[in-house]
Structures are given as C-alpha cells and as structure tokens.
Steps between C-alpha positions, in 0.01 A plus 500: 500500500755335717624147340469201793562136502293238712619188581243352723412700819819725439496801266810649403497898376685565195658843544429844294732498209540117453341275278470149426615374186534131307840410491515454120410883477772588781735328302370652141567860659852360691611422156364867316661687728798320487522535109422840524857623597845396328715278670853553665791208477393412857109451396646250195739317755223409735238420198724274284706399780805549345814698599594879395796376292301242360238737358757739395673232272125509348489827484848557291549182312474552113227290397230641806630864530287645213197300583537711821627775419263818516234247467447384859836572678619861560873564575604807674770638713810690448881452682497136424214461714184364331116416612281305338140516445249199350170618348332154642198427253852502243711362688281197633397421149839521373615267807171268426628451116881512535566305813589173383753635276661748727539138745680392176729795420605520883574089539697572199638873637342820284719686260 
C-alpha cells in the first residue's frame, strides 16, 4: 500500500521504496551505522575537531599510547608510512573519560 500525505485538499504520494520515519529513530540508525565501521584519522579530525598532528601527539604520547594501543586504535603501514584506524564505541569512551586530561597534558606539551 502506497504511503501518502494530505495536507488539506492536496495529497502528496510517497514513492515505492521510501518510508517515513520519526526523526529520533533516523537519528538512532544514523548513529548505528556509523558505529558499525572503524574510523580513519580523517573521520576523528572532523568528530573531535581537532587537527591530524594534534591527535597523533595523543596517539604516541607515553601516558595515552597504551590506553590505545590495540585497544581502540590500530596502527598499520610499512615504509614510514602509517594509517590509523579508531574502533569508535572505544575510542569515544576513551575520549568521553580522558578528555580533560589530554587538554591538560597538551597545554602543558605530552612527553
């Protein structure tokens, strides 16, 4: 059965294949899809707003890397060349609890 909305006098067809959802539950499957699939650098830099080398400093100072490490951060690459990728249920919930001190460490600059 095709989906319509009426506004008054005027009816409006929805078209085969489209649905109409509440926003909350757009937004509930927006956000499970986008946890379903690790992260790259340039998925962190736009979420955290917050600059590659910024991130990386993160990433390799002493007192974060093994937090991170094999945990919710994946390094790879070979040559000198390396990628990144964020497991993001890990890495937002290590970003949720940590954040305030990384702000710390990198006013103060990260060993």
């Amino acid at each position: 059965m095709q989906q319509t909305i009426r506004l008054d006098s005027l009816t409006i067809p929805i078209p085969e294949g489209f649905e109409i959802l509440p926003k909350a539950e757009v937004n509930d499957l927006r956000k499970k899809a986008d946890l379903s699939c690790w992260w790259t650098m340039g998925d962190v830099e736009k979420r955290y707003h917050r600059k590659r080398e910024w991130i990386k400093k993160v990433l390799y100072s002493k007192k974060f890397r093994p937090l991170l490490e094999h945990k919710c951060v994946m390094y790879a690459g070979t040559g000198g060349r390396r990628t990144y990728l964020f497991e993001p249920v890990g890495f937002s919930k290590f970003m949720r609890e940590w954040f305030p001190e990384i702000t710390r460490e990198m006013e103060k600059g990260v060993k």
